[in-house]
C-alpha positions as CSV (number, residue, x, y, z in Angstrom):
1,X,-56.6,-71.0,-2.4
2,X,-58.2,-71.4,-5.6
3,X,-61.5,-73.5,-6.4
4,X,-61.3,-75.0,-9.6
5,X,-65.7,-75.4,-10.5
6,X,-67.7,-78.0,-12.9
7,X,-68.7,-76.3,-15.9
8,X,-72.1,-77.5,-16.4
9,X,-75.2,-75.9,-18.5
10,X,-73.2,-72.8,-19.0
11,X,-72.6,-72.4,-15.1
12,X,-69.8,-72.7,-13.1
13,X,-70.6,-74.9,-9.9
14,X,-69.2,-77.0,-7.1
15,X,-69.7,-80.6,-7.0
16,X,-72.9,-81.4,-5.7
17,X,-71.6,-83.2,-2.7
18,X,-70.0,-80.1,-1.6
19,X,-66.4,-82.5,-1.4
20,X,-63.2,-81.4,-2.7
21,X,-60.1,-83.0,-3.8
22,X,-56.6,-81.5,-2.9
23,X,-54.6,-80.0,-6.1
24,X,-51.1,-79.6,-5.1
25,X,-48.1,-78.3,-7.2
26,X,-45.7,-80.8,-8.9
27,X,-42.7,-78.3,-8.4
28,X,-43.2,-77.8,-4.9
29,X,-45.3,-80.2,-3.0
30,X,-47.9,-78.1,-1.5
31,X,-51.4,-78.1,-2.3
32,X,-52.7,-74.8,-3.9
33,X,-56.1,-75.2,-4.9
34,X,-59.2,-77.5,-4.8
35,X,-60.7,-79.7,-7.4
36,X,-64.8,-80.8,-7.0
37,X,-64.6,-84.4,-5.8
38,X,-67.8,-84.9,-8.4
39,X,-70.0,-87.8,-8.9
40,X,-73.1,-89.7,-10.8
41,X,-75.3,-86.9,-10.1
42,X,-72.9,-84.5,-11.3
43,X,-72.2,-86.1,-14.7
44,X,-76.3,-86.8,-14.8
45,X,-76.9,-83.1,-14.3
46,X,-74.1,-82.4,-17.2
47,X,-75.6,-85.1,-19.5
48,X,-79.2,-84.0,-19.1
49,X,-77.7,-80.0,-20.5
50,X,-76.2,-81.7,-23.0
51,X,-79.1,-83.0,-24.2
52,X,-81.2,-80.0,-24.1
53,X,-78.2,-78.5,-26.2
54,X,-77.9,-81.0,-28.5
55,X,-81.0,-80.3,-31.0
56,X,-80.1,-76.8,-31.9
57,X,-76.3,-77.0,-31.6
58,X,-77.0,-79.9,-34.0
59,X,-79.0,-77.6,-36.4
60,X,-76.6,-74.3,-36.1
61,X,-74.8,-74.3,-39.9
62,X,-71.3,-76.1,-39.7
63,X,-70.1,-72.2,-40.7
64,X,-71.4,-71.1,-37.5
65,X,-69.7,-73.5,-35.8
66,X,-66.7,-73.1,-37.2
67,X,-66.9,-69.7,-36.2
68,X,-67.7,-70.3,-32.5
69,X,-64.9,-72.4,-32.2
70,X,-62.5,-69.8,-33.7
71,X,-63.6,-67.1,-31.4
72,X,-62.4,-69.8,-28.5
73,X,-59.0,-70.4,-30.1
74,X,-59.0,-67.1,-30.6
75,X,-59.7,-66.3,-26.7
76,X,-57.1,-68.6,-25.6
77,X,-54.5,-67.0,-28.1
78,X,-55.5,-63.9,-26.1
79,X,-54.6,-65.6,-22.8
80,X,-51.6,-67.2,-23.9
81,X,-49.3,-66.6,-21.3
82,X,-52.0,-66.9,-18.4
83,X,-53.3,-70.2,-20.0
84,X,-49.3,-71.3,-20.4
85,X,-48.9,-71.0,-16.6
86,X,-51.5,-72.5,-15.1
87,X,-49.9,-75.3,-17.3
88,X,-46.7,-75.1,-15.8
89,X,-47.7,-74.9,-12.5
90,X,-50.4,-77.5,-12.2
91,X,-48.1,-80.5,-14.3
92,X,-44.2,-79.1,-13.6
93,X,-43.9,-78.8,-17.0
94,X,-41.3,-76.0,-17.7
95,X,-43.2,-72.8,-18.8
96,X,-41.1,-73.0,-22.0
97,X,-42.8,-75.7,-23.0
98,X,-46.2,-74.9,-22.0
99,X,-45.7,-71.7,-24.3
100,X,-44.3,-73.2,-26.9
101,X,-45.8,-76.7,-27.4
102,X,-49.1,-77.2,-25.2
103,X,-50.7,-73.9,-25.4
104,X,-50.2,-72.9,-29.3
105,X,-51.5,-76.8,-29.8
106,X,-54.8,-76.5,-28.1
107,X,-55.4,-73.6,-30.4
108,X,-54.6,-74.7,-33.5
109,X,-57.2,-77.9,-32.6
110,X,-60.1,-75.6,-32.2
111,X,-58.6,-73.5,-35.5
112,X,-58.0,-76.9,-37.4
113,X,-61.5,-78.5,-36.6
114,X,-63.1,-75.1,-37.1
115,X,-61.9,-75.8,-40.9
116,X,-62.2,-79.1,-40.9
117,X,-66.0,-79.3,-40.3
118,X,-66.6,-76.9,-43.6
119,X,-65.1,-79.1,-45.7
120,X,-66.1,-82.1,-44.4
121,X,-68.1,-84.4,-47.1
122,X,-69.7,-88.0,-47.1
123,X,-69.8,-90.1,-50.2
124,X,-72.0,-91.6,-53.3
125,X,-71.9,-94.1,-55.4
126,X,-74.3,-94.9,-58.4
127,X,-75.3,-98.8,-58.7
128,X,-75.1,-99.7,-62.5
129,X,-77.5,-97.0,-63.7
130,X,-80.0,-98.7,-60.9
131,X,-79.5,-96.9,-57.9
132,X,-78.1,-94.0,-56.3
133,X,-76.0,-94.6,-52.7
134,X,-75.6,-91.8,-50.5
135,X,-74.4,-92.2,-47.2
136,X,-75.4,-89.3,-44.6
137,X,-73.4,-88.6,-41.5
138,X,-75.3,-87.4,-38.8
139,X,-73.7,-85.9,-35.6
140,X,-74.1,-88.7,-32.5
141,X,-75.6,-86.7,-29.4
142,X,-74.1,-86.8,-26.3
143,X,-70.3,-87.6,-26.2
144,X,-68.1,-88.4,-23.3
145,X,-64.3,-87.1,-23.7
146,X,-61.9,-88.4,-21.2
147,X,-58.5,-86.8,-21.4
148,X,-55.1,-87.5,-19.6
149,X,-52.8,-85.4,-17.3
150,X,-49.6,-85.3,-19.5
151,X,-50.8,-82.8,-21.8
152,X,-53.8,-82.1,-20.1
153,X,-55.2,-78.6,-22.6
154,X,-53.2,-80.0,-25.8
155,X,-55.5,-84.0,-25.4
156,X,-58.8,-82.4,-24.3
157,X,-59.2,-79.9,-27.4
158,X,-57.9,-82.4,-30.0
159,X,-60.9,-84.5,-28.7
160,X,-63.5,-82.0,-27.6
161,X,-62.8,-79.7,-30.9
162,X,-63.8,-82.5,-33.6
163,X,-67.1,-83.4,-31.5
164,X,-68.3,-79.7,-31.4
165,X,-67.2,-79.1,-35.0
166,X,-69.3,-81.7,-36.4
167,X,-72.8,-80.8,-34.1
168,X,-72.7,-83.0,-30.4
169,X,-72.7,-81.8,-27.5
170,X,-69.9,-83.0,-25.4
171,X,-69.8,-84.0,-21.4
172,X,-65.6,-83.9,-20.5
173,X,-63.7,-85.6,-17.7
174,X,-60.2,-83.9,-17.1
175,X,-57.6,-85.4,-14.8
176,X,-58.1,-84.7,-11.6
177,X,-54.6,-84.4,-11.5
178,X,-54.3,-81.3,-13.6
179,X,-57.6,-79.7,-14.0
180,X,-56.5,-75.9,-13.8
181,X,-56.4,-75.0,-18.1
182,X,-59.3,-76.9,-18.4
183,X,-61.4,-74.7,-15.9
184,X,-60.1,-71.5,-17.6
185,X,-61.2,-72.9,-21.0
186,X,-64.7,-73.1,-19.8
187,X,-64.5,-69.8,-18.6
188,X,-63.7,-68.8,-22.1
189,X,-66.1,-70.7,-23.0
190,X,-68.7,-69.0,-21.1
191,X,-67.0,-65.3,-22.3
192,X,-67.3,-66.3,-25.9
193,X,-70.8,-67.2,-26.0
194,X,-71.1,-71.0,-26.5
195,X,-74.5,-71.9,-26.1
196,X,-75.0,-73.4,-22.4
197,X,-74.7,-77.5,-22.4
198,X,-72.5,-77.4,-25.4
199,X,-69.7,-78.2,-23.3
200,X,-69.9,-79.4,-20.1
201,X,-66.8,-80.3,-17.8
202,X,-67.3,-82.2,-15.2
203,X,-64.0,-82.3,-12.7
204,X,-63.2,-85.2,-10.2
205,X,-61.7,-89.4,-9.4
206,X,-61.8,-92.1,-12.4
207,X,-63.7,-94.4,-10.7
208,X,-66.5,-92.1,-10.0
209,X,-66.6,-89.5,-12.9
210,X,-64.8,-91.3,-15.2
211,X,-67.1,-94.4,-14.6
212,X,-70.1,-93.0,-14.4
213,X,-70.1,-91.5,-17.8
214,X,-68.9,-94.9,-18.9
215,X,-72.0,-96.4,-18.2
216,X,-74.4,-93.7,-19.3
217,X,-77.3,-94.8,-21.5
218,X,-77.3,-91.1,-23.1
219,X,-73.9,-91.0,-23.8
220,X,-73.4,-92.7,-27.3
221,X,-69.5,-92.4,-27.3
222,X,-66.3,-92.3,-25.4
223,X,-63.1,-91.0,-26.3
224,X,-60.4,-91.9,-24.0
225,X,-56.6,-90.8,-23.8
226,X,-54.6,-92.7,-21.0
227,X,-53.5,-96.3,-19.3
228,X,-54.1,-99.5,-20.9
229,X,-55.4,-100.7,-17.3
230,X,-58.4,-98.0,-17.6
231,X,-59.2,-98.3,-21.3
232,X,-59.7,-101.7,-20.3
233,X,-62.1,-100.9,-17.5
234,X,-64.1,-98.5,-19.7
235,X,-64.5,-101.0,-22.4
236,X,-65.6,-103.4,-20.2
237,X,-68.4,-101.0,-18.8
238,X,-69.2,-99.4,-22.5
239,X,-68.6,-102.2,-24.6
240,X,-72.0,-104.4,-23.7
241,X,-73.7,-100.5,-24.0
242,X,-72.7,-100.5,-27.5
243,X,-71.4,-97.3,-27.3
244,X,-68.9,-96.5,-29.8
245,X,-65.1,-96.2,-28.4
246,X,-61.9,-94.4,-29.1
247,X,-59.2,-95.7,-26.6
248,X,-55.4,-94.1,-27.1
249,X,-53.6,-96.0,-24.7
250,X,-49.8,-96.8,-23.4
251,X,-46.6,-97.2,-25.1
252,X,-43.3,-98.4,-24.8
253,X,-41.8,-97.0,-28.2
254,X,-38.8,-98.1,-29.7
255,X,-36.0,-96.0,-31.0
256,X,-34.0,-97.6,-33.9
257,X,-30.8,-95.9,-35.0
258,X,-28.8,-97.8,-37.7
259,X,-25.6,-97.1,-38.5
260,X,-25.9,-95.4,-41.6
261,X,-27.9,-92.4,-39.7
262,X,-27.4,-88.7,-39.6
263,X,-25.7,-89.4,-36.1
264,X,-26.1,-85.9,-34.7
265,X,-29.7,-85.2,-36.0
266,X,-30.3,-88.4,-34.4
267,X,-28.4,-87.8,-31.4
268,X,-30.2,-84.7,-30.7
269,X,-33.5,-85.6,-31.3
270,X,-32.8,-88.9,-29.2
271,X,-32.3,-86.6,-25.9
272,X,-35.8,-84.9,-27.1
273,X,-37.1,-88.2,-27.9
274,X,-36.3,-89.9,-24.8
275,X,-37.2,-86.9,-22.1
276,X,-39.2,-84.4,-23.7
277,X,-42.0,-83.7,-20.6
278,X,-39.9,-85.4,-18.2
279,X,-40.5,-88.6,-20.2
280,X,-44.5,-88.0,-19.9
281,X,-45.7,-88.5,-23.1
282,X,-47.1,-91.7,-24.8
283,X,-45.0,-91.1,-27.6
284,X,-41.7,-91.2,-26.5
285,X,-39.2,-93.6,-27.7
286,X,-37.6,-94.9,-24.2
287,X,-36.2,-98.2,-25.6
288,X,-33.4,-97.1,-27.7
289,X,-31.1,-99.7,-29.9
290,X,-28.4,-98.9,-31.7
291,X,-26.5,-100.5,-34.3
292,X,-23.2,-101.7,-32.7
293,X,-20.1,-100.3,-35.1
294,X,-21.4,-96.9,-33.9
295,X,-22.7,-97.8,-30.3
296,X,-20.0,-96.7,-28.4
297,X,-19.9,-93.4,-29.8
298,X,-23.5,-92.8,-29.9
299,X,-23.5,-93.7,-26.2
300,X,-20.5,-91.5,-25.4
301,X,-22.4,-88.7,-26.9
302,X,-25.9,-89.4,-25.4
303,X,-24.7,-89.9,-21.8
304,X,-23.4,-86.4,-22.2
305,X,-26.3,-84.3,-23.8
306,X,-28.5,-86.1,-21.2
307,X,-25.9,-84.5,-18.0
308,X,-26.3,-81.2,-19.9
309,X,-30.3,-81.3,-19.5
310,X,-31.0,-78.7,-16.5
311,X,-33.6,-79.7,-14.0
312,X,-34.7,-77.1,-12.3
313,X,-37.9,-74.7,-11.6
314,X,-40.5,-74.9,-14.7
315,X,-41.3,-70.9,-14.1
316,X,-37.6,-69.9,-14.6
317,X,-36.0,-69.2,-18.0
318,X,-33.5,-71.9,-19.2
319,X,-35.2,-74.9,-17.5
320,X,-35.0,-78.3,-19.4
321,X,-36.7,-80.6,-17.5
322,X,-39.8,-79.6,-14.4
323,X,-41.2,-82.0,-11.7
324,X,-43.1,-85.0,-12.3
325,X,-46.7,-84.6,-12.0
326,X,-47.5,-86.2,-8.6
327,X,-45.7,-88.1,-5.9
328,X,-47.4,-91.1,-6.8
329,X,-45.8,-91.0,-10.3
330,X,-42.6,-90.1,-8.7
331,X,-42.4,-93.1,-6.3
332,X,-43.5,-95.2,-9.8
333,X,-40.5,-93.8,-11.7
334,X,-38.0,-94.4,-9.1
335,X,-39.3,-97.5,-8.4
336,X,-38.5,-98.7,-11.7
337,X,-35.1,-97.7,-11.9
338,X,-34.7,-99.9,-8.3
339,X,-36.1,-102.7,-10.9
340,X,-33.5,-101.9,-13.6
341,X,-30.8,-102.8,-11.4
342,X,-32.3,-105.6,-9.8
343,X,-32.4,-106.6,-13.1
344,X,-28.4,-106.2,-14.0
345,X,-28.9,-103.0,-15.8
346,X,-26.3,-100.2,-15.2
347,X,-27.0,-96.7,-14.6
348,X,-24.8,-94.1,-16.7
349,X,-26.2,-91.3,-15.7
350,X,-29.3,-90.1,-13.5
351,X,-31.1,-92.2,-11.6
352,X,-32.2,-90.6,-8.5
353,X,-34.2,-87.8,-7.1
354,X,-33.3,-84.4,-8.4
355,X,-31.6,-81.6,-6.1
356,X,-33.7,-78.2,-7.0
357,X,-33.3,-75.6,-4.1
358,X,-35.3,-72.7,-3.2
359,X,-38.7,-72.9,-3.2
360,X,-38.8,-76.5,-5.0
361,X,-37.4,-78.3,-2.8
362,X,-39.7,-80.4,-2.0
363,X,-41.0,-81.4,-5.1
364,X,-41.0,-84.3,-7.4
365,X,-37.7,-84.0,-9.6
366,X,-36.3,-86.8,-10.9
367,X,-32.7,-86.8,-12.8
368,X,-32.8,-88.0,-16.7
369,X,-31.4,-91.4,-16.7
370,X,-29.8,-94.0,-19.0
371,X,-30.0,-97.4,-18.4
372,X,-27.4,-100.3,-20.4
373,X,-26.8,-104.0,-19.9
374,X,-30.8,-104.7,-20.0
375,X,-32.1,-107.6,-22.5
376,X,-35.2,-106.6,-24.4
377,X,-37.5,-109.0,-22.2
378,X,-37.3,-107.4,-19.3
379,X,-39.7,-105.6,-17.2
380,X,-37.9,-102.4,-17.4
381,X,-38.0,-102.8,-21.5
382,X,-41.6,-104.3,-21.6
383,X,-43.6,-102.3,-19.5
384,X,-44.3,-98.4,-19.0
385,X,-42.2,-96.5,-17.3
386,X,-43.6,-92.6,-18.6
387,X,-40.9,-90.9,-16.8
388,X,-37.3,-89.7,-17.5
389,X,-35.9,-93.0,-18.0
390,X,-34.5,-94.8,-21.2
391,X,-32.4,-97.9,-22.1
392,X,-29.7,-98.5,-24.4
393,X,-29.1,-101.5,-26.6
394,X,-26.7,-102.3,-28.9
395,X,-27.7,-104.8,-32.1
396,X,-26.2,-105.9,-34.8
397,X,-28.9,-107.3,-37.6
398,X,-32.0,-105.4,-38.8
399,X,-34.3,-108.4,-38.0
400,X,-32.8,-109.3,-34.6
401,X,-33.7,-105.4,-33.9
402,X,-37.2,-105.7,-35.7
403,X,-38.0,-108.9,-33.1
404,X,-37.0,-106.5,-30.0
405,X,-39.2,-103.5,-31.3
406,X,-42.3,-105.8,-31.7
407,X,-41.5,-107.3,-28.5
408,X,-43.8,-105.3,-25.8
409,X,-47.5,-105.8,-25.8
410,X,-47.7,-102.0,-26.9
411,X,-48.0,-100.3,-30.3
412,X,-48.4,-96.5,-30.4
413,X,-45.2,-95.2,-32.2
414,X,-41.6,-95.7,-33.4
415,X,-38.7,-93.8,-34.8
416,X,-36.9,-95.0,-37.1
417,X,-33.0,-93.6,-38.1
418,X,-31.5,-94.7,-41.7
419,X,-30.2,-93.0,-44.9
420,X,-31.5,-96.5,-46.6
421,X,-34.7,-95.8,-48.3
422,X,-35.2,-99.2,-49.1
423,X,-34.8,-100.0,-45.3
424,X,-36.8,-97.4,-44.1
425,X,-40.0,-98.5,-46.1
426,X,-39.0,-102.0,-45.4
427,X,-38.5,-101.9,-42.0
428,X,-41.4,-99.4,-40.9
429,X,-43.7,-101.6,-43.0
430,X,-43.2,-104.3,-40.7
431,X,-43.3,-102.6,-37.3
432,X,-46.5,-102.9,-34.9
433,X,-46.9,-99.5,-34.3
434,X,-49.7,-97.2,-35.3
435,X,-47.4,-94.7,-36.2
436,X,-44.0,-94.6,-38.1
437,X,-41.4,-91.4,-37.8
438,X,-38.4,-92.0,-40.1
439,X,-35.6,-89.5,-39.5
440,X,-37.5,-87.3,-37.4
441,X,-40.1,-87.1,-34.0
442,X,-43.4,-86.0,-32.9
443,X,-43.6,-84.3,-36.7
444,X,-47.6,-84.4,-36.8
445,X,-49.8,-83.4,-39.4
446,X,-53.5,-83.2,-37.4
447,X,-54.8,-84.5,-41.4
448,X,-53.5,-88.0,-40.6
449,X,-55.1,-90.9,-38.5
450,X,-53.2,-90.6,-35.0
451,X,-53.5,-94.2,-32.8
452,X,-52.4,-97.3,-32.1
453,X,-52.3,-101.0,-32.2
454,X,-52.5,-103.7,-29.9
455,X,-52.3,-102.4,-25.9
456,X,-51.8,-99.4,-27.4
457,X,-55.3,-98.9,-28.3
458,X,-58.2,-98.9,-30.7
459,X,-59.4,-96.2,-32.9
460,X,-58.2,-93.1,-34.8
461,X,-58.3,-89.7,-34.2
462,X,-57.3,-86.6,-36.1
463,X,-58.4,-85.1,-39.3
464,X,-61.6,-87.3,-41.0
465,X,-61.3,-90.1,-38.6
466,X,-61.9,-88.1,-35.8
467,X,-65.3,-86.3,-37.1
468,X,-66.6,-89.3,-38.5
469,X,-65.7,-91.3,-35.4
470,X,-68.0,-88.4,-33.4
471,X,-70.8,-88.8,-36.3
472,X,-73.1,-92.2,-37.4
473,X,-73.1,-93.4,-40.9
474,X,-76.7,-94.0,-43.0
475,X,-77.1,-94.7,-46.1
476,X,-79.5,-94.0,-48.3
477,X,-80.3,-95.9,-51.7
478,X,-83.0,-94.3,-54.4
479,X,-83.9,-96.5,-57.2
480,X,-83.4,-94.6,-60.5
């Protein structure tokens, strides 16, 4: 059985309370490796390398940076289909999708940032032939990244890439609950020669990892990718340390087709929309209204893609849909749709535990489902579900539709379907959501601020936000 080890100070090491945390396979049930069950001396240990990193990783030329960080996507390229696995196998994910999605993303952060950071630039501004205003941005220190299970390789790079890139040295917390792509990247690390304390990876629970760096005088920021209930616990611990924070939280997206759509470009990316990673990703659109002259139809049409979606083993070829990451999520998922019809709402397809025979099983499969006959309200429409799970409602007036959107207490993203240009500005203008797609999905340029709004989060990452977030403004004024 495998040991997935810390990466601290350039070593690989067990936690040092010699206690280890059971890693089993979403797919199939049964535990195949071991995770370090790490705490406060563990993240102590990993801050105090950091901090002996941090003055010449600070000082090493952005260029030389940049090219450390492309000899580790690089690397990865290298192990592509190794690194794609263990992806698979430690979320359910199908291995398609791993490939295709997770994998090539994780490089192209290191490959983006690795850019980024030799271009980057700070501004100046001369004070009516008085002064001259330069503002310097100096890289923060120590940095805590805290990323999520869902797309466990794809969220930690697009945090840990920009830190490096602009000169800190960064202590990570992956989930516990899929730790496996994380470990091999610090063993590329290790292979392609990142100075030891750079990057430091310290595996284990929330509430002691997680928590611990939270509260760490030497660690001046956090950036956090996961539930609303534990951003708020780490900026109730951080916030009174003045530590600067980046929280991406929850959604509960909304999905708003008008009538005047490109119905089968919006029909298929609705089925994407709605299931892609069994439903586990912040940025799927599970609420979904439709205009109500092409309802019906769009229903009709839905219900059947969503029957056609296969469920089966993420290794083999031709899998749409894997397991869900853990048996508590599971229980969660289906729990919910026990709520949906408690709450009147009427199941047309889906709803229940996934058959997948041979060696799966056992493990945690849920069917896609569609859910009608729920008002915008209720719990199954206001709160998150993140699982294969999505609700139909008809409307029939752009602002009746608007009020249901801006409904939950979340505000990641939306998607919005119209040929009306006028309504699409219009109407995106005046959703509370931190990002907007019209027409399309998940279509991200890594140059544009990436967050949300209210529950949903504080904070912006990707392209200049995210290395200035990871640097500290000063500004400098010379009298002329």
């Amino acid at each position: 059985m495998e040991k997935v080890l810390n990466y601290i100070g350039g070593e690989l090491l067990p936690a040092s309370s010699g206690t280890w945390l059971d890693k089993p396979e979403p797919a199939t049930a049964e535990t195949y490796a071991k995770v370090p069950d790490s705490d406060e001396p563990d993240v102590q240990r990993a801050v105090e390398a950091a901090s002996r990193a941090f003055p010449a990783w600070s000082a090493t030329p952005a260029t030389e940076r940049s090219r450390m960080l492309r000899r580790i996507a690089d690397a990865i390229r290298s192990r592509l289909d190794a690194f794609a696995r263990a992806e698979s196998i430690d979320t359910g994910k199908p291995l398609s999708v791993a490939s295709t999605v997770d994998i090539p993303r994780s490089i192209l952060n290191f490959e983006f940032f690795a850019d980024a950071v030799t271009q980057f630039s700070s501004e100046a501004h001369q004070t009516d032939n008085v002064a001259l205003n330069y503002t310097l941005r100096s890289p923060l220190g120590v940095v805590g990244c805290i990323s999520p299970w869902n797309l466990p390789l794809y969220l930690l790079t697009w945090k840990i890439a920009p830190a490096l890139a602009i000169g800190n040295c960064v202590v990570a917390k992956p989930s516990e609950v899929t730790p496996m792509t994380a470990y091999l990247l610090s063993q590329v690390c290790r292979e392609a020669g990142l100075p030891p304390g750079v990057l430091n990876m310290v595996h284990g629970l929330g509430p002691k990892v997680g928590a611990a760096m939270s509260r760490h005088p030497d660690i001046s920021a956090i950036s956090f990718t996961g539930s609303t209930r534990t951003g708020a616990e780490i900026a109730r611990v951080a916030a009174p340390a003045f530590k600067k924070l980046s929280l991406e939280m929850g959604g509960k997206n909304p999905n708003v087709i008008f009538a005047d759509c490109d119905f089968d470009e919006a029909l298929a990316t609705t089925v994407r929309s709605s299931f892609a990673n069994q439903g586990q990703i912040c940025l799927c659109g599970p609420r979904i209204f439709v205009q109500r002259p092409i309802y019906e139809r769009f229903k009709e049409a839905l219900v059947a893609r969503t029957r056609a979606l296969k469920v089966g083993d993420p290794l083999e070829a031709g899998t749409d849909q894997g397991a869900l990451v853990s048996q508590q999520h599971f229980d969660k998922v289906l729990g919910y749709v026990d709520i949906a019809k408690q709450e009147g709402g009427r199941v047309l397809t889906g709803g229940k535990r996934a058959s997948v025979p041979g060696r799966c099983r056992n493990g945690w499969f849920v069917e896609p489902t569609l859910i009608e006959g729920l008002d915008a309200a209720c719990r199954t429409n206001q709160e998150e579900i993140f699982g294969p799970v999505a609700t139909l409602i008809p409307f029939d007036q752009e602002e009746e539709v608007l009020a249901w959107a801006n409904s939950t207490k979340y505000g990641l993203a939306a998607s919005v379907w119209t040929r009306d240009l006028q309504r699409a500005h219009r109407f995106a203008s005046r959703l509370h959501s931190g990002i907007v797609w019209v027409n399309t999905w998940m279509l991200r340029d890594l140059r544009t601020p990436f967050g949300g709004v209210k529950d949903s989060g504080v904070g912006r990452e990707g392209g200049w936000d995210a290395l200035r977030f990871f640097t500290e403004p000063k500004n400098v004024c010379i009298k002329l």
